[in-house]
KOLMAR-399147 format. One record per residue (C-alpha): x negated, z, y; residue number from 1; chain. Coordinates in steps of 0.1 Angstrom, whole numbers, plus 2048, in hexadecimal, padded with zeros to 3 digits. Layout:
    X    Z    Y   nr  kette
    X    Z    Y  NUM      A
...
***
This chain:
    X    Z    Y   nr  kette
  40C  163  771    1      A
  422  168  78F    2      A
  410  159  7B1    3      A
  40A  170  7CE    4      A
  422  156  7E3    5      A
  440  162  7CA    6      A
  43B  186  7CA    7      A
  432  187  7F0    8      A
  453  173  7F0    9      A
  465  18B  7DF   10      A
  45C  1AC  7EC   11      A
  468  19D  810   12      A
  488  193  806   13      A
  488  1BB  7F7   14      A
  479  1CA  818   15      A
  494  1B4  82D   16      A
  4B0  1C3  818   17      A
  4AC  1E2  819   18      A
  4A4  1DE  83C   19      A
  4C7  1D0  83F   20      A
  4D4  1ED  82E   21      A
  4BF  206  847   22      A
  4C8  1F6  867   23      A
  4E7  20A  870   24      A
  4DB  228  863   25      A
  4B7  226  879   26      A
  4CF  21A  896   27      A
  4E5  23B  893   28      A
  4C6  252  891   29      A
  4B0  241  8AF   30      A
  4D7  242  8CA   31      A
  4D1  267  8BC   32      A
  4B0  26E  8CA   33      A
  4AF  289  8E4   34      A
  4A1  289  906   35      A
  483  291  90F   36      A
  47A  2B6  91D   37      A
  473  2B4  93F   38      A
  459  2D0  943   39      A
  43D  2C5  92E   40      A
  41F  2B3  947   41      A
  3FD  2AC  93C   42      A
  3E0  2B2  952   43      A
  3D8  28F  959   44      A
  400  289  968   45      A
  40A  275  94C   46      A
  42C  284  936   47      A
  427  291  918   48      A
  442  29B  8FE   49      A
  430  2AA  8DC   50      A
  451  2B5  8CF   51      A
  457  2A7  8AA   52      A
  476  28D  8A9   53      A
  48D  28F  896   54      A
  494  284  870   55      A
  4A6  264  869   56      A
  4B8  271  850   57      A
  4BC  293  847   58      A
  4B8  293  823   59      A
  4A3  279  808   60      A
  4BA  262  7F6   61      A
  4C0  267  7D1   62      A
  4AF  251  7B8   63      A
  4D2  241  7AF   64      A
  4DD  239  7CD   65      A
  4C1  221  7D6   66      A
  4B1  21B  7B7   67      A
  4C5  1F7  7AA   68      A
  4D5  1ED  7CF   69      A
  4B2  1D9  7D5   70      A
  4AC  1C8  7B4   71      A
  4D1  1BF  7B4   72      A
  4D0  1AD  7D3   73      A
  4B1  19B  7CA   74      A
  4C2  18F  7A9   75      A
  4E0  181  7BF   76      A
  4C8  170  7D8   77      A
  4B7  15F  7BC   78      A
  4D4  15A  7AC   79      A
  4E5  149  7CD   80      A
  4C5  134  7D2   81      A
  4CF  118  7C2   82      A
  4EB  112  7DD   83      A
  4DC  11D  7FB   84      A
  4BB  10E  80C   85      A
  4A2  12A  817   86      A
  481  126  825   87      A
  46E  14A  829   88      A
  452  152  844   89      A
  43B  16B  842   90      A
  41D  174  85B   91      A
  40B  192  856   92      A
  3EF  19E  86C   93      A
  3D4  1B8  86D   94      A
  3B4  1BE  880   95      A
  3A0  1DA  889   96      A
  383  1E3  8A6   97      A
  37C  1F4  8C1   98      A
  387  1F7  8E9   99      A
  378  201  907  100      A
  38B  20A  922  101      A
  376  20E  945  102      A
  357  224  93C  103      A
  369  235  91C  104      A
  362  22A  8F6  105      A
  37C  22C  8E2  106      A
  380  237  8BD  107      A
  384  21B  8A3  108      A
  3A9  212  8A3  109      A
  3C1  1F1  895  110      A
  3DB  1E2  898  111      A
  3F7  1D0  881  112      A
  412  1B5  886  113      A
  42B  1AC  86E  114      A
  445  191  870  115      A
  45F  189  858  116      A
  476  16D  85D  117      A
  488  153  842  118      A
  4A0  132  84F  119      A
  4C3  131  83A  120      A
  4D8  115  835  121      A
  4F9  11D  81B  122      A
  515  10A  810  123      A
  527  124  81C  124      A
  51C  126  842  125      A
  521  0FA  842  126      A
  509  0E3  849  127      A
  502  0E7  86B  128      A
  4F8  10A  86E  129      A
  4D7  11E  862  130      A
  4D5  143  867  131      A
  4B2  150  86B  132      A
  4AC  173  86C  133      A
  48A  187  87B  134      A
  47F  1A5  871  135      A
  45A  1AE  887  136      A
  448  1CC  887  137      A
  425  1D4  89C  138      A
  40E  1F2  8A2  139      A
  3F5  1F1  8BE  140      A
  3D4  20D  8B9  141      A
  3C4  1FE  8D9  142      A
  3CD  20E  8FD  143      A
  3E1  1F8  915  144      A
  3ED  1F7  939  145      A
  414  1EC  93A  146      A
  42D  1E7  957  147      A
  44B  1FA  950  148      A
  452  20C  971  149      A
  447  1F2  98D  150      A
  421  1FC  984  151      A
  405  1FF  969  152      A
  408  21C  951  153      A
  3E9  224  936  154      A
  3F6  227  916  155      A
  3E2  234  8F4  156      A
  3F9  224  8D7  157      A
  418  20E  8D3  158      A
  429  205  8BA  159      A
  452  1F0  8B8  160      A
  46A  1E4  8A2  161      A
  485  1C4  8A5  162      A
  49C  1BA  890  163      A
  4AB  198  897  164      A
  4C9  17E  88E  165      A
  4C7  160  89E  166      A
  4DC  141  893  167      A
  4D7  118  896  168      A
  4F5  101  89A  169      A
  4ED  0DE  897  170      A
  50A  0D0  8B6  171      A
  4F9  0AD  8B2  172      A
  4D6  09B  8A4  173      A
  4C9  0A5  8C9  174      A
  4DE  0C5  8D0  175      A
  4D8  0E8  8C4  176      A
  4E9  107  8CB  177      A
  4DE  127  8C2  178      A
  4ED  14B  8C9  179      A
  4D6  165  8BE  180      A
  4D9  18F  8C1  181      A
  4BF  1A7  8BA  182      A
  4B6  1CD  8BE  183      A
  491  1D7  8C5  184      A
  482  1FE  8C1  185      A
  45F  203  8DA  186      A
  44E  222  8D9  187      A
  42F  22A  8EB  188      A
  415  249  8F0  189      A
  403  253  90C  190      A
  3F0  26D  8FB  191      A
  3DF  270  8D9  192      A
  3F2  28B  8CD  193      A
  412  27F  8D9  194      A
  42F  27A  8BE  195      A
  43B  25C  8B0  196      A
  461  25C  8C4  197      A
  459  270  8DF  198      A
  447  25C  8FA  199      A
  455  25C  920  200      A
  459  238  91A  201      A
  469  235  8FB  202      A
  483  21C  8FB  203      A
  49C  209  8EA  204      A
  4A7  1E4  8F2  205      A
  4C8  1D0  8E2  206      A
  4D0  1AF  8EF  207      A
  4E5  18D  8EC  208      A
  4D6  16E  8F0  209      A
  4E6  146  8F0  210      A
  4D0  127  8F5  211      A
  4D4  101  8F5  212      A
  4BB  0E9  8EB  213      A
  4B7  0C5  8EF  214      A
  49E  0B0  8DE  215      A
  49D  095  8F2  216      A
  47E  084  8E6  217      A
  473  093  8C3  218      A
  45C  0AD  8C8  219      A
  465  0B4  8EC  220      A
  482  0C4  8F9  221      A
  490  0D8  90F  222      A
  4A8  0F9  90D  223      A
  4C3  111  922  224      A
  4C0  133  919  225      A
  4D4  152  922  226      A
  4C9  173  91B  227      A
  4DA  198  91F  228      A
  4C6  1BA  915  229      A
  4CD  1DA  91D  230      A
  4A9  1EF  91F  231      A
  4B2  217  915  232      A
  494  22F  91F  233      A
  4A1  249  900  234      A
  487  262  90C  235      A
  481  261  935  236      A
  496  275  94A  237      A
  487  278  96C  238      A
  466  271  979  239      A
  46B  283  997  240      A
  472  2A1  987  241      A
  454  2A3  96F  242      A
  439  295  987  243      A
  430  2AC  9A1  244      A
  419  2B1  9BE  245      A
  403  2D3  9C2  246      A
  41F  2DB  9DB  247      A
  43B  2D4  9C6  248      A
  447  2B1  9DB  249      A
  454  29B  9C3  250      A
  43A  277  9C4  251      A
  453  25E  9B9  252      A
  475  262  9CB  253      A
  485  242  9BE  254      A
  483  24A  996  255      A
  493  26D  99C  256      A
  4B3  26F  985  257      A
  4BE  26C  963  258      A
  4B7  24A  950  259      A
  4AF  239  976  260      A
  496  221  95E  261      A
  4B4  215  94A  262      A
  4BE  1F0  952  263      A
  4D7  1D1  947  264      A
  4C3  1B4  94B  265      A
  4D4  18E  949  266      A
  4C0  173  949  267      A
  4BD  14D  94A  268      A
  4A2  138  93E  269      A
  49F  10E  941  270      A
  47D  100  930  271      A
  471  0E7  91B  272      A
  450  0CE  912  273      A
  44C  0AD  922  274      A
  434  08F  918  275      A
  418  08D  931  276      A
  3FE  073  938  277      A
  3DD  070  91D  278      A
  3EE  07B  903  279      A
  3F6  09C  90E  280      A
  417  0B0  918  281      A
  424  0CC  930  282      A
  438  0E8  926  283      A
  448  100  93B  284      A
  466  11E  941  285      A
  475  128  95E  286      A
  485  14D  959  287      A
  49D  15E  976  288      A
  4A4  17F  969  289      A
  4C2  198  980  290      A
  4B4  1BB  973  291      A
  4D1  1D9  97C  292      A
  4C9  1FF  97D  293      A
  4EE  20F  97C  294      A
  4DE  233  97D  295      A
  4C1  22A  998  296      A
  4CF  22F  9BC  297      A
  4BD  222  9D9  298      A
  4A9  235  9EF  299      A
  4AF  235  A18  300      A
  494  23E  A32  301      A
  49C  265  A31  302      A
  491  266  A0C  303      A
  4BC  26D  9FD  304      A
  4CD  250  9E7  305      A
  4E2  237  9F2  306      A
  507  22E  9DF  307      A
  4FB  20D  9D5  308      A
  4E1  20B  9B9  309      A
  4BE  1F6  9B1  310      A
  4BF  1D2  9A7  311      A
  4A6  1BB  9A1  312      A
  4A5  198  99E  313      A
  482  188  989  314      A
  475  164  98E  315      A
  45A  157  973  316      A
  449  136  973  317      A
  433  12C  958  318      A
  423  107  956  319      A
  40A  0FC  93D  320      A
  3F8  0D8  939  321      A
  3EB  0D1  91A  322      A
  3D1  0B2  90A  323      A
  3CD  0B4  8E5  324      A
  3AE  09F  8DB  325      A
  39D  094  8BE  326      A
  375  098  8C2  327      A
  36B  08D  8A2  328      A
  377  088  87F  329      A
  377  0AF  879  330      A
  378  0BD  89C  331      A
  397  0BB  8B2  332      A
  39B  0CD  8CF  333      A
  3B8  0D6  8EA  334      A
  3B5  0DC  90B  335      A
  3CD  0EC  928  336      A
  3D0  0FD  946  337      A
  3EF  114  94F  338      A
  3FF  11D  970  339      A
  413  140  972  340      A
  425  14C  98F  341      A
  441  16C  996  342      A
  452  17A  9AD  343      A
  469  19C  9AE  344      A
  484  1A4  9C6  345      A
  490  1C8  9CA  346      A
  4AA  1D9  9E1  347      A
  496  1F9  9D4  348      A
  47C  20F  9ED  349      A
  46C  22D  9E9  350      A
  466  24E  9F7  351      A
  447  260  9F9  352      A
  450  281  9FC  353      A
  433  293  A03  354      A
  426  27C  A19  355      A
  449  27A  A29  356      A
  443  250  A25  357      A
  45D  238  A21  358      A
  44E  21C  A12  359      A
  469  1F9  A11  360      A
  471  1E2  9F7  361      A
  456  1F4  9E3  362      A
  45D  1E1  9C3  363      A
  458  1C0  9D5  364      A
  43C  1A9  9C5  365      A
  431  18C  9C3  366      A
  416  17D  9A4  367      A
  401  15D  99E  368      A
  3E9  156  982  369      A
  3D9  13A  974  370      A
  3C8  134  951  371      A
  3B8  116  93C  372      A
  3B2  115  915  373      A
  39C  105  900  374      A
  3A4  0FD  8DB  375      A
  38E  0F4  8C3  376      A
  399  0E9  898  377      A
  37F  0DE  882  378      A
  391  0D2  861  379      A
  380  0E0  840  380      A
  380  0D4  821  381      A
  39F  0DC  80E  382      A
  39C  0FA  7F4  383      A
  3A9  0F3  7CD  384      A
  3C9  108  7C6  385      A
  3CB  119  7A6  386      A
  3AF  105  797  387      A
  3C1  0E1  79B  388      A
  3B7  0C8  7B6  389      A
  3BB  0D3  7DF  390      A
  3D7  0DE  7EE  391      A
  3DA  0CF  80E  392      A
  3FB  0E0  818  393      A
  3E0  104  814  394      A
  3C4  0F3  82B  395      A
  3C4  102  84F  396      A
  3AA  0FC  863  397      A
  38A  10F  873  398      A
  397  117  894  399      A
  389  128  8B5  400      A
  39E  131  8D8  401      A
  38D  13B  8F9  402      A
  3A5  13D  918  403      A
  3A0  14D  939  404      A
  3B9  158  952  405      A
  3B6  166  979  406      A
  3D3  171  98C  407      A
  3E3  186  9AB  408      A
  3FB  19C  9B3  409      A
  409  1A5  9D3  410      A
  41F  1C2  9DD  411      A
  42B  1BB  9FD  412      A
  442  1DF  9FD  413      A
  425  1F5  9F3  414      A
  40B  203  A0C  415      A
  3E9  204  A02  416      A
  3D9  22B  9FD  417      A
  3BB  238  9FA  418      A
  3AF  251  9DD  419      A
  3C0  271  9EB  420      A
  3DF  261  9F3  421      A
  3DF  25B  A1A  422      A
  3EF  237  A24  423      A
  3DC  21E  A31  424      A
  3E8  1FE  A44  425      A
  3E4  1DD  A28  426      A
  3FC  1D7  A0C  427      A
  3F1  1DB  9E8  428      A
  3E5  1C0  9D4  429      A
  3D3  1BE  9B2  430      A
  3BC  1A6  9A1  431      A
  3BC  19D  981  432      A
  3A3  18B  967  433      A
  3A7  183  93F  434      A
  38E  176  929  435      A
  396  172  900  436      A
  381  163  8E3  437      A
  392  15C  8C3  438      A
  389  152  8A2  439      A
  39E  146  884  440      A
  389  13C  864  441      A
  3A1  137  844  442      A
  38F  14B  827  443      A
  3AA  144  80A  444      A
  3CC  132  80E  445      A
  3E3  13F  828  446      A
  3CB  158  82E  447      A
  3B7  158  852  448      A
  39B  170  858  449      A
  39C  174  87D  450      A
  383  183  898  451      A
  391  188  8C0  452      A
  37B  197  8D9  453      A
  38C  19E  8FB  454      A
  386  1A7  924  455      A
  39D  1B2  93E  456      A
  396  1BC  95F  457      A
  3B2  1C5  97C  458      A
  3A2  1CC  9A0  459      A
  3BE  1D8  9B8  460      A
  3B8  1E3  9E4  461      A
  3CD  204  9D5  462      A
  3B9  224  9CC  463      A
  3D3  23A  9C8  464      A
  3D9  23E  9A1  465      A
  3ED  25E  99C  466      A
  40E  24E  98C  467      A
  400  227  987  468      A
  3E1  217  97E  469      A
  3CF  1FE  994  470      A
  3AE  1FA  98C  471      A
  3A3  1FB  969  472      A
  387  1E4  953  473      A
  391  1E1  92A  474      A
  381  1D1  90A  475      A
  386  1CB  8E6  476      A
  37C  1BB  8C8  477      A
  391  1BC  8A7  478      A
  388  1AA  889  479      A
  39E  1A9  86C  480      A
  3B4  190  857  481      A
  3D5  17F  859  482      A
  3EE  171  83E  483      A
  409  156  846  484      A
  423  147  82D  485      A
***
């Protein structure tokens, strides 16, 4: 009888092919997609397109075309085995619960994360190189606040796809380089009965990536990274023009335009772990990021656009100290603490128009936040495979995650307004708090039954709420199961 492990096994290496064989096709269809109409406003502000998108492909395939291209390519692959070394991954997840977003209940919703990945070594790439591809899908039920436009936008659903490539070329036993390109699909809905395709903030996101590792002193390291990504809003044509006041001034002068949100990012990234003192070890990233809006001009004083358009450059720090300890024979625990700080410079300002306010550097910020985690392992006793004695390679551990964060964030371009819009004299700032509990218990091998139960809270001097949200309180709880090979 064949084991789930081998048929999971096998229906991957079938979903990854014929995901292979898609790819083009899908990438065709979604540099197809239209813009969105820029008439269509929901009462609350917020765009919303309900027009249908468009078919990938205009008609089904026939039987015979699709029918033995699979199960022939499996039959290679197994055939091939024997010379080439493969080690699969797969991680399913899926939980479902509840959210509360500030006095509102929502409906019963879940959410699902897939990742597919497998390491390849063939006598036909040489020794020194391994080709791992990732294939990752997720869907999100649960509303959200994201950042996409320099402030906090509610969103009902998301859902993206990535595909990824990414190669490993062993230069020496402590050097590693690895070039890597992928192409990532987001879509998100502000509304309920807004199509899959058609969100405002659709968007679509290639990129290049090299890095070089050195493993200095097995297991820590440290790594060069460069990055390049072009971010493609498929759907948003101007804010300006489909946000209105009551008498007709436009609210955001800066995103008036065509694709004004599109950007070429490059990026550079040095981290790595280091051995600490007791035991323990610090890991950490520094990230500069040089963000370029070709289609976004800058805005002067009197409100028109300037020849030169918005850059941006993005500085991330991210520390963490970290003390693994045993407690007992079955308990171990780790403890940490983690330090996070950002900062954004922008030659872009904005123009109030109906308040006839120029408002400097308005993308300016600055951001600190600091966290700790607790985690605690309690072994269990090893459960019998298939009727013969324990497998201990199946035995993963009881495990439970708390963590706590608090942060700020200070605008220093953007001037502080009460609810009906008039300017005050402070800059805006917001406050943020983040409390999660998290529960793994292993119920059968490589599966995890898992319970998370979350808090959020953002406090902010700004009142004013018609395009961004600043003040909001959200919870969850999602219980479900997870399945990792």
């Amino acid at each position: 009888m064949i084991k789930i492990e081998t048929l999971l096994i096998r229906l991957f290496i079938l979903y990854s092919l014929t995901a292979v064989c898609l790819a083009p096709a899908f990438g065709a269809a979604a540099q197809s997609t239209p813009k969105a109409m820029e008439n269509k406003v929901n009462p609350s502000g917020l765009v919303s397109v309900s027009t249908a998108p468009a078919p990938l492909f205009s008609e089904a395939p026939t039987a015979a075309e699709h029918e033995e291209a699979p199960f022939t390519g499996l039959m290679e692959y197994e055939a091939d085995k024997a010379r080439a070394n493969v080690q699969p991954y797969l991680a399913v997840q899926m939980n479902g619960g509840q959210y509360f977003f500030q006095r509102e209940r929502g409906n019963l919703s879940g959410n699902l994360n897939l990742l597919a990945s497998m390491a390849i070594k063939n006598e036909k790439l040489g020794p020194k190189w391994t080709i791992v591809p990732v294939l990752s899908s997720q869907y999100q039920g649960t509303k959200q606040v994201a950042d996409l436009v320099g402030g906090g936008t509610l969103f009902q659903e998301r859902m993206s796809h990535s595909l990824a490539v990414r190669g490993v070329y062993q230069l020496s036993p402590e050097w590693k380089l690895k070039p890597g390109a992928g192409y990532r699909w987001e879509f998100l809905k502000e509304t309920k009965d807004e199509s899959w395709g058609n969100g405002l903030f659709d968007y679509r996101r290639p990129g290049l990536s090299l890095e070089a590792e050195c493993v200095y002193n097995d297991p820590f390291s440290f790594r060069l990274g460069y990055d390049f990504y072009h971010i493609e809003f498929v759907n948003f044509a101007s804010l300006e023009s489909m946000i209105k006041a009551s008498n007709g001034d436009a609210l955001a002068r800066s995103l008036s335009g065509g694709s004004v949100l599109d950007s070429y990012n490059h990026s550079l990234t040095f981290g790595g772990t280091l051995q600490g003192p007791w035991r323990s070890y610090v890991e950490g990233n520094l990230i500069a990021t040089l963000r370029l809006f070709p289609d976004q001009h800058v805005v002067t004083r009197t409100g028109d656009f300037e020849n030169s358009t918005r850059s941006d450059l993005a500085s991330q720090l991210y520390l963490a100290w970290r003390i693994p300890r045993e407690i007992s024979a079955n308990w171990k625990a780790a403890y940490g603490i983690r330090l996070e700080a950002e900062k954004t410079n922008s030659n872009q300002n904005n123009y109030d128009a109906q308040r006839v306010t120029f408002l400097k550097d308005y993308y300016d910020s600055t951001a600190m936040r600091v966290g700790g985690d607790l985690n605690l392992y309690r072994k269990l006793p090893a459960r019998p495979s298939g009727g013969a004695a324990p497998n201990e390679k199946d035995d993963r551990p009881l495990e439970l995650d708390l963590a706590a964060t608090v942060g700020r964030m200070n605008y220093s371009g953007r001037t502080v307004q009460n609810s009906a819009g008039l300017y005050l004299n402070d800059k805006t700032y917001q406050n943020e708090l983040i409390l999660s509990f998290d529960v793994h218990y292993p119920v059968a091998p490589h599966f995890m039954w898992t319970s998370q139960v979350g808090y959020g809270r953002q406090t902010s001097n700004q009142h004013f709420e018609k395009l961004y949200k600043y003040n909001f309180t959200t919870m969850n709880y999602r219980v479900g199961f997870s399945y990792e090979y």
